[in-house]
N, C-alpha and C positions, 0 to 999 in steps of 0.2 A: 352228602351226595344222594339224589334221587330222592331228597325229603318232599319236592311238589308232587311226585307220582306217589308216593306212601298218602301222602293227605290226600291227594283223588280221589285215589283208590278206595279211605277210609270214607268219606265224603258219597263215594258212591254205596258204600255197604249200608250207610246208616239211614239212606233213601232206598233199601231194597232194591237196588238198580244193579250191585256188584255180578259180573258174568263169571261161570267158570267153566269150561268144558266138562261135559257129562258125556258116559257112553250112549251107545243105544241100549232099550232096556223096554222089554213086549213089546207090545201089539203094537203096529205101525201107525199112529195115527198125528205124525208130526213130518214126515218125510215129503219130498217132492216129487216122489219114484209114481207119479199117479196113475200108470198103467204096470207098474208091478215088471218094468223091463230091465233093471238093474242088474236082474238073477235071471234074462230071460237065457235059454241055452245056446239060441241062436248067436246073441252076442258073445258068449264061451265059447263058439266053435269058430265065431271070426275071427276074433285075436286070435285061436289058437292055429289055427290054419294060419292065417299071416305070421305068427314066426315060424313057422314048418315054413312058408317061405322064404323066410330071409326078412322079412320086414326087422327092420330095429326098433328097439326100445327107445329109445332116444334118437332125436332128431341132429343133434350133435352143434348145431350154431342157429342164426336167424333163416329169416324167410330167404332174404338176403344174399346171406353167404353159400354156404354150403347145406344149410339146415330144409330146403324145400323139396322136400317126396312127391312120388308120382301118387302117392296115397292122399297128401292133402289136395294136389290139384283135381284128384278123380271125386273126392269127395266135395270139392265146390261146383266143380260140373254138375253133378248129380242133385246136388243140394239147390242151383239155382233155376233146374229143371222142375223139380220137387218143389219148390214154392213160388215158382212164376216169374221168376226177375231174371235180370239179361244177365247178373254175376251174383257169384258171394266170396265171403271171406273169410276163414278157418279162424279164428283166435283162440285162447287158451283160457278163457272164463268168458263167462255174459261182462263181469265189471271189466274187466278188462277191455269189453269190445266199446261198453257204452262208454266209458270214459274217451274211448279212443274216438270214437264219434264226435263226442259235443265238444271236445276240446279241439276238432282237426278240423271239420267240415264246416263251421261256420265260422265265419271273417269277420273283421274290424269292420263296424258299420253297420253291420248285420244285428239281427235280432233274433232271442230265442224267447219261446211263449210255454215255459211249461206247465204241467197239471200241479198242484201244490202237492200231491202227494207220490209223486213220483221218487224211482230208488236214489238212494245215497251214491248209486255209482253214475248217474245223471246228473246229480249234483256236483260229483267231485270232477269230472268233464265238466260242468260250463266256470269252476272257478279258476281251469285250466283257460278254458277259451278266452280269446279278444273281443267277441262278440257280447253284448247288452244282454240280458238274461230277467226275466220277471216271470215270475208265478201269475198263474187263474187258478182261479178257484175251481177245484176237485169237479171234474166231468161235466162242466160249464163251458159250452163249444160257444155261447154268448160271449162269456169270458175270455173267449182267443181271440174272437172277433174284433172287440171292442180294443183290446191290450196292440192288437195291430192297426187301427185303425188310430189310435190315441198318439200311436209311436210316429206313421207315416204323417199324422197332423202338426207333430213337431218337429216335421223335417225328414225324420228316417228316410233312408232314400237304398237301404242295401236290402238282403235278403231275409224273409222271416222265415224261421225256424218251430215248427210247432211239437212238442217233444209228448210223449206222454206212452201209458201203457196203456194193452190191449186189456188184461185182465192185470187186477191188484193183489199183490200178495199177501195185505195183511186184514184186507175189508171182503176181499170175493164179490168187487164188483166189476163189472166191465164197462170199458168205454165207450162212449156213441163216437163210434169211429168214423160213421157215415154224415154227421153230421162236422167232425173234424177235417174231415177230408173235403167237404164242401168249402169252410173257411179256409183251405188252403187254396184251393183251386180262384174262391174270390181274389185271393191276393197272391196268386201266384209261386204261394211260400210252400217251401217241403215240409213233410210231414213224417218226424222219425215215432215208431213204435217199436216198445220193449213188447214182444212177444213169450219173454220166458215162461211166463204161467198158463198159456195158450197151445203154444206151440206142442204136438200130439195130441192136446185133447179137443180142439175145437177143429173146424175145418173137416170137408167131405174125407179128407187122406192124412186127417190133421195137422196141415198146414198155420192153422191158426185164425188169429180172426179178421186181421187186415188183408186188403186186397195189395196184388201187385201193384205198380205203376211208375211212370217215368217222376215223378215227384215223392212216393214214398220209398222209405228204407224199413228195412223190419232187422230186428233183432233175435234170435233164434237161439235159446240156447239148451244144449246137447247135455248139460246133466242132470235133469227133472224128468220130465216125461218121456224122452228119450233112453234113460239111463244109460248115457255116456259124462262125459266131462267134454268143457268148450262150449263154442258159442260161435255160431254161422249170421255175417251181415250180408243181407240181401237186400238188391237193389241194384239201380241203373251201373251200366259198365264203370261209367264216369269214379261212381263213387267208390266201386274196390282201387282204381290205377290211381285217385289221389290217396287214400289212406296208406297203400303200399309204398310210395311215396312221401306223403308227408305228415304221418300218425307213426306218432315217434311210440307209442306203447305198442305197434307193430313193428315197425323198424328195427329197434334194440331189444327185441324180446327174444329170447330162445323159441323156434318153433313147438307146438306141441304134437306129442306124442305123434309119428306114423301110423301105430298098432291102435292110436285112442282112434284117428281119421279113420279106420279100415273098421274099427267099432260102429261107428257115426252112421258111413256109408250101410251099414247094417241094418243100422237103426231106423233107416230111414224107409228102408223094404220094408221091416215090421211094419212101421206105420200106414204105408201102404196096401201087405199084405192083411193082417190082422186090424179089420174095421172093428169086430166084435168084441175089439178089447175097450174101447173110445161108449161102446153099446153098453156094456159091461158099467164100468164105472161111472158112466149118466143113471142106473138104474139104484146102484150105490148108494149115489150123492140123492137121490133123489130120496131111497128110504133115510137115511141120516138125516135129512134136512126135514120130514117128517117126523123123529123121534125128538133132534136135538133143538129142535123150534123152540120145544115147550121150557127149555132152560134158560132161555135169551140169545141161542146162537142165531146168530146172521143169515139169514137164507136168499143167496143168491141165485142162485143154478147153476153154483160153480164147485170145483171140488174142498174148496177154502169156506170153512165156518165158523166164523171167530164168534167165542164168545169173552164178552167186554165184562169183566167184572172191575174194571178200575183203579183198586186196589193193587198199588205193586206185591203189597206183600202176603195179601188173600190170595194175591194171581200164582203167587211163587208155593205157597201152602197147598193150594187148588192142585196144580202141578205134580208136588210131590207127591200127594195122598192119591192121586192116579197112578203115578208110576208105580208107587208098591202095589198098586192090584193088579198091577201086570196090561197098563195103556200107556205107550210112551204118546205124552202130551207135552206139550213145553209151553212156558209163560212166555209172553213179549211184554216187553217194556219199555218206557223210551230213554233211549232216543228215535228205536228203531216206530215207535207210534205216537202220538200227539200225547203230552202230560194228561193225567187222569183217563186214562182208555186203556191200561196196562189188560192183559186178554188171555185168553186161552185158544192158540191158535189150532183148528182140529181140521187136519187134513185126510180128505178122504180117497183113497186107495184099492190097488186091486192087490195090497198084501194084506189086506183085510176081508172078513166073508161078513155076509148078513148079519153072520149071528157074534161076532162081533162088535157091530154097530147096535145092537141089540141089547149086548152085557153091555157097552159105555153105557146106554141112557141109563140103566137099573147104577149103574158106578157113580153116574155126575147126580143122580137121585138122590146119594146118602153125601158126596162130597161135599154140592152146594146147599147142604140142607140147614 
């Protein structure tokens, strides 16, 4: 019994791929918390005040049934004001929302054009969907162009789909949104955008880095830079009354938290009121991408530094020999990144100070030596 998952799993150990959960453990240099709002107080005193009022812990059924608060509808109010669109929609993780996306909103006949390096929860959405589905090559707006134009030459005759993120989670680069948004408008096709690596740090109020509009959807989610949990889709009215409707991983899902929504709603002032925190961690990212250059990290202008040692099991060594000096850094591996690019993914944060970024360089000095 269970002898294919025993050989996997051995299968996986002997390619240094095997995963275990580990605690957290130092210096925050792995976490998605990149304004440091996770432990901000203000979010402690929203929840706490919402159950001094009565708010419940549990939403108790679906959107549906009985399970819909005036806390999550106040918070899509709010949220669709907050980043431009005529609606949004509460869900209980980012995969969860993307899935519900690309498996619901695009139809038989249709067409979806996404970036090759887009998340696994994009992926697991279009293997749901009835809709055609093909990869472009990584931030090749040519490559959309062309992938639609190839499609309608063979008849295509339904909706194109252009999928991709603003910022990348595991490169720290961003996408030429402006020029994706142009091939959509050629062809008339929507353009959905993951915002989760965005969303609070980019953007005047940090809204992120796509614009509103009646053809895009944005994806928003509430436990990275926000530090809350969930994940807000924004965009035309249209698109919340169908997913309510006919996105079965909204549908049957137990609503999330009331007290997580009145968190959100929170969160979203900070982001508004505290620009200096967005000021703050650009000055971060910027000394870190000065120190950690000289090691082979990535330098984007983003708060994500990967550095590529290739090596699954250099990367997982690399890793450890940081964490005992008190940096929690974590390896990736694939499947989560392309074979031979295994990395050391170093996120930069405001639970971290200067002098911090400061002791890593002097730490990855003797680690990768």
């Amino acid at each position: 019994m269970l002898d294919f998952h025993r050989a996997d799993l051995a299968r996986l150990a002997a390619r240094d791929r095997l995963r275990v959960l580990a605690p957290q453990r130092g210096k925050d240099f792995a976490s998605n918390d990149y304004l440091g709002l996770a432990s901000h107080p203000r979010l402690a005193a929203a929840i706490t005040g919402a159950i001094e009022q009565g708010v419940p812990v549990g939403s108790g059924g679906s959107r549906l049934l009985r399970g819909n608060h005036p806390e999550h509808e106040a918070l899509e109010a709010e949220a669709a004001a907050f980043f431009g669109s005529e609606a949004s929609l509460y869900f209980s993780s980012g995969y969860a929302a993307n899935v519900a996306i690309l498996a619901t909103l695009p139809q038989r006949g249709d067409l979806i054009v996404h970036d090759a390096l887009v998340h696994a929860s994009m992926r697991e959405g279009m293997t749901l969907s009835r809709a055609q589905s093909v990869a472009a090559a990584h931030n090749d707006a040519d490559a959309f162009d062309r992938a639609i134009r190839d499609w309608r030459a063979q008849g295509g005759k339904g909706t194109a789909w252009i999928a991709g993120e603003s910022l990348y989670s595991m490169d720290g680069d961003t996408a030429p949104l402006a020029e994706l948004y142009a091939v959509a408008e050629r062809h008339d096709a929507m353009l959905i955008v993951d915002e989760a690596h965005a969303t609070g740090v980019f953007g005047e109020r940090g809204q992120g880095l796509a614009r509103a509009g009646e053809r895009v959807i944005t994806l928003h989610t509430c436990g990275k830079a926000m530090g809350c949990e969930g994940a807000l889709v924004a965009g035309p009215a249209i698109v919340r009354d169908y997913l309510v409707n006919r996105g079965r991983g909204f549908v049957f899902s137990t609503a999330p938290s009331p007290l997580m929504a009145r968190g959100v709603r929170e969160s979203l002032r900070i982001l508004a009121d505290e620009p200096e925190r967005r000021t703050a961690l650009r000055e971060r990212t910027a000394l870190a991408g000065a120190h950690l250059a000289r090691h082979g990290a990535l330098v984007q202008g983003t708060p994500i530094l990967p550095l590529i040692l290739r090596d699954n099991g250099r990367t997982m060594r690399a890793a450890e020999a940081l964490q005992e000096q008190g940096y929690d850094i974590r390896g990736i591996r694939p499947p989560t990144v392309p074979v031979g690019s295994a990395r050391l993914r170093l996120s930069i944060t405001l639970n971290v100070e200067a002098a911090d970024i400061l002791a890593l360089d002097q730490a990855l000095s003797e680690v990768l030596a």
